[in-house]
C-alpha positions, -999 to +999 in steps of 0.1 A: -322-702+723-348-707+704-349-695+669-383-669+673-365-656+706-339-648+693-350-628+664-369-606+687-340-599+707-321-590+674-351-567+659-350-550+694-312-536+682-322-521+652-364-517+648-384-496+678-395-523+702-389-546+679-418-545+657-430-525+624-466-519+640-469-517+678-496-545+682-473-569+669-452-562+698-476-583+722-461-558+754-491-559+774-493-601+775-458-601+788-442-618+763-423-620+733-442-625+697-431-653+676-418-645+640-433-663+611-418-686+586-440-693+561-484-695+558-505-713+540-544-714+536-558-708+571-519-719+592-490-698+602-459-717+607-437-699+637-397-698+634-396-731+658-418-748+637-450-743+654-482-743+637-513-726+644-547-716+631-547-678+620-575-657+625-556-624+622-555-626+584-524-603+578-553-582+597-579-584+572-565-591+534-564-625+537-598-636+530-587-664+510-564-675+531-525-672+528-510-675+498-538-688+474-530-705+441-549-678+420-529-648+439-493-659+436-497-670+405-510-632+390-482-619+413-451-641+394-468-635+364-471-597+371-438-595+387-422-611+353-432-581+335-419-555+362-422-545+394-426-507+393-430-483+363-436-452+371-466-446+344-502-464+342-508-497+335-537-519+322-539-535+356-549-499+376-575-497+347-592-531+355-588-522+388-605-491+391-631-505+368-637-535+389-640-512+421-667-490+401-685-519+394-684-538+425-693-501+446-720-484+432-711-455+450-677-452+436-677-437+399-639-427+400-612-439+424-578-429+430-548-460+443-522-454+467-497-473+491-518-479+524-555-472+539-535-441+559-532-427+527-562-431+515-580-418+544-556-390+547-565-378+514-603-382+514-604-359+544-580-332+524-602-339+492-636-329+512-617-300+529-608-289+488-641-297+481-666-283+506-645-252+513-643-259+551-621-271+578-637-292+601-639-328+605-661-354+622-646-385+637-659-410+661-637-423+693-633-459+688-627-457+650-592-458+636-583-441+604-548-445+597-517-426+621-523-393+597-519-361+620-557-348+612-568-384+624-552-393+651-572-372+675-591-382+707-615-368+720-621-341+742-632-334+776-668-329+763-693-346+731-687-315+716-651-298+725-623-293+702-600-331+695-569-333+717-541-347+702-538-385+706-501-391+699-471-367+706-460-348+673-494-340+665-498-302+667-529-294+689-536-265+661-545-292+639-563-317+664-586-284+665-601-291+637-613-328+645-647-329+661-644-366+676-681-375+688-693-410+708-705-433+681-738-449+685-751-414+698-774-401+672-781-369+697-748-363+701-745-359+659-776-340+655-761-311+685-725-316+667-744-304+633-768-276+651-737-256+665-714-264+636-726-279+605-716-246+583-679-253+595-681-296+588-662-304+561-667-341+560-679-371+585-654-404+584-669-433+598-659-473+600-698-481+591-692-511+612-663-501+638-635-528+638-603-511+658-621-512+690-629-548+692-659-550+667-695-535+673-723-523+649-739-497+648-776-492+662-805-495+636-809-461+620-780-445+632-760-444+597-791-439+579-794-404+602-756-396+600-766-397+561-795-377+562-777-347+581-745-347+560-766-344+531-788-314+546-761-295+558-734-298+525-712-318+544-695-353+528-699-389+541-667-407+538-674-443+550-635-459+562-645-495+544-607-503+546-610-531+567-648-543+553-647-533+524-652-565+499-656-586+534-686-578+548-703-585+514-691-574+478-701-538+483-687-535+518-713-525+546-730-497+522-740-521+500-753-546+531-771-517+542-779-495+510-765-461+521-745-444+495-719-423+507-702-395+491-666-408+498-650-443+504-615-453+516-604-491+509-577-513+511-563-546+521-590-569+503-578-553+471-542-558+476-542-591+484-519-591+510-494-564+494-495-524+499-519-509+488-546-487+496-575-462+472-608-439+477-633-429+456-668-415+455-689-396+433-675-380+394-678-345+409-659-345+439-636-371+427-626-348+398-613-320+425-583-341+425-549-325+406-544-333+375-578-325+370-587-304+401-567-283+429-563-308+456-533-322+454-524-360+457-496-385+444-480-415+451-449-430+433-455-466+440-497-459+441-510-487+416-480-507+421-485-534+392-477-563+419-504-551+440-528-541+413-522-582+400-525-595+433-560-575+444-576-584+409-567-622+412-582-622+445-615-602+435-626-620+407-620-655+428-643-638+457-669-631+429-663-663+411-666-683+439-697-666+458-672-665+486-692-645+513-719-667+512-690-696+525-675-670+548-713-667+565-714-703+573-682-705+587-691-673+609-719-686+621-707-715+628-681-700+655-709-681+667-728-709+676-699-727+693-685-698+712-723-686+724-731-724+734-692-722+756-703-685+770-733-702+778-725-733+798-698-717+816-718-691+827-701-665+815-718-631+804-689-624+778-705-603+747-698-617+710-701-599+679-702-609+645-710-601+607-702-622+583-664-635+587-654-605+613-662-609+655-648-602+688-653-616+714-655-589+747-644-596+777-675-572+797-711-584+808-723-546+788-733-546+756-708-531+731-716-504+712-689-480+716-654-471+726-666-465+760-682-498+761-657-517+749-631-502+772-648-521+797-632-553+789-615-574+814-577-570+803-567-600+835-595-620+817-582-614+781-542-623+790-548-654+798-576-667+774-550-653+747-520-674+759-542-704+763-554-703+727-516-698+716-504-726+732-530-748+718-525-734+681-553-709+676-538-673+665-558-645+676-551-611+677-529-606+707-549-573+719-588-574+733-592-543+712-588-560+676-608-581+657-609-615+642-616-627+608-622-657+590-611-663+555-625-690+530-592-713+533-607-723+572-626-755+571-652-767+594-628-791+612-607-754+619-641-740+636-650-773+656-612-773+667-612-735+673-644-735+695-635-764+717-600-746+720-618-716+731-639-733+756-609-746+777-595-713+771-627-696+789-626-725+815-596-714+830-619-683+842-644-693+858 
């Protein structure tokens, strides 16, 4: 048997379905996922050997690729010194300095062990703050598996959240408004009949768990304007863009400042890690200092705090988004010239190094629309991309990234790879 086979059959013994995250478990394509062996620069190598292109990216931190010089090497420096302490270190003071600098919205910021965690205690931190319960969320935008989060929404714009996974009390999903994004009405009725109760707003500025859309012209701008009016906080969820759209994030490609940020990934360099910050005053609620209470034993881990430096400063040093635009546009291109002489009405969407490609003739701009893919369609573009060596997320609901270790040849290659995945359904 083959050497990836057979490892999933083992992990099936002893993990739940196999798997440490349930995407990885590739259920709905009907097939087993291989197990990786090793990665370097823009390739995974599989457990049999096989090579292929990765644009999943350890989903998002690898914007430099897998295992970059400059990263590894701050790692088995850092790791020479000690791998957990227990007390601060000089590396979560340049850290948190960095992250000031880079985000001009962030003045203090707090590390822990995973974007969950960070989201999770933004949310508590503006409940602490504001003095109220509820919370804003948009269907579509994924915030970590904490209980307050994972809420869907109801059977109406503007009904309590129902609970999205079992084990979350519905008491709790209470207090979650979920509202359609995109829908500026829908926020400004949300904030008439509730804004004295509205605690905070989370958003993904540009949403990336449901495929990857942007949000209409104005539409943040607004959400800003009416957190701001009625005393509520705007936490933007810049986990997954944060440092990757540009080196603010998407606040600083669109110059909204909000109250709150959650990141991660990016500045962990491929190891836990996870932090949010926002403005001196609120951040300061936070125990020691205020009464909402937060801790983490392994938060500013000096491995991770090593390896999200390294690869900051190389970004910066290295004008990196300005690559990662070329190379994004340059999939673009070759995808919307494939859509376009098959005659396909497929919708693409891209900023910077992420996209999607959805499988619907509508545009995308929400959870709704995006639903409207063409799972048939997706299952067997997916395996025909696999089985020529292009790695893309193995769910139409996810998105793809680029990092700066893909070269042109990677692109060309990827596109035509593409386009006799997309012949096959026509």
């Amino acid at each position: 048997m083959p050497i990836s086979e057979g490892l999933y059959e083992r992990a099936c013994r002893v993990i739940p379905g196999g798997v440490n995250s349930p995407v990885r478990a590739f259920r709905r394509l009907e097939r087993a996922p291989f197990f990786v062996e090793k990665a370097q620069g823009a390739h995974l190598t599989d457990t049999n050997g096989r090579e292929y292109v990765d644009y999943v990216g350890t989903w998002g931190p690898a914007i430099l690729g897998h295992a970059p010089h400059v990263v590894v090497q701050a790692v088995q420096t850092a790791a020479q010194r000690g791998l957990s302490f227990g007390a601060p270190t000089l590396q979560e003071v340049e850290m948190a300095e960095t992250v000031c600098r880079m985000v001009p919205s962030i003045q203090k910021v707090r590390m822990t062990n995973s974007g969950t965690e960070a989201t999770m205690s933004a949310v508590r931190l503006a409940r602490g703050y504001t003095g109220r319960s509820l919370i804003v969320k948009f269907a579509g935008c994924y915030h970590g598996h904490s209980d307050s989060l994972l809420v869907a929404a109801g059977s109406g714009a503007l009904t309590h959240g129902e609970p999205d996974s079992a084990g979350v009390p519905r008491e709790l999903a209470v207090l979650t408004l979920v509202l359609p994004f995109n829908d500026t009405p829908a926020l400004e009725r949300a904030f008439a009949q509730r804004g004295s109760e509205i605690a905070g707003v989370i958003v993904e500025p540009y949403p990336g768990n449901a495929g990857f859309y942007l949000p209409r012209p104005g539409y943040l701008e607004r959400m800003r304007e009416l957190t701001a009016t009625y005393g509520a906080l705007l936490i933007f969820d810049e986990v997954m863009t944060g440092f990757r759209i540009s080196s603010s994030g998407v606040q600083g490609k669109l110059d909204i400042t909000p109250d709150l940020t959650t990141l991660g990934k990016i500045i962990g360099g491929g190891l836990p890690v996870g932090a949010f910050g926002g403005r001196r005053e609120i951040m300061d609620c936070i125990s020691p200092l205020g009464p909402v209470y937060q801790a983490g034993t392994l938060s500013g881990n000096p491995l991770a705090m090593a390896a999200g430096l390294a690869q900051l400063r190389e970004l910066e040093s290295t004008c990196a988004w300005d690559r990662l635009e070329v190379l994004g546009a340059r999939l673009e291109e070759g995808v919307r010239a494939a859509l376009h002489d098959l005659n396909l009405p497929f919708v693409f969407k891209r900023s910077g190094s992420m996209f999607c490609l959805h499988f619907t003739s509508c545009d995308v701009v929400d959870l709704r629309s995006a639903q409207s893919a063409d799972f048939a369609k997706f299952k067997p573009y997916f395996l025909s991309l696999l089985e020529q060596g292009i790695f893309i997320a193995p769910s139409p609901y996810e998105t793809g990234f680029i990092s700066t270790a893909h070269t042109e040849e990677d692109i060309d290659a990827t596109v035509q790879a593409m386009r006799r995945a997309l012949k096959l359904l026509t």
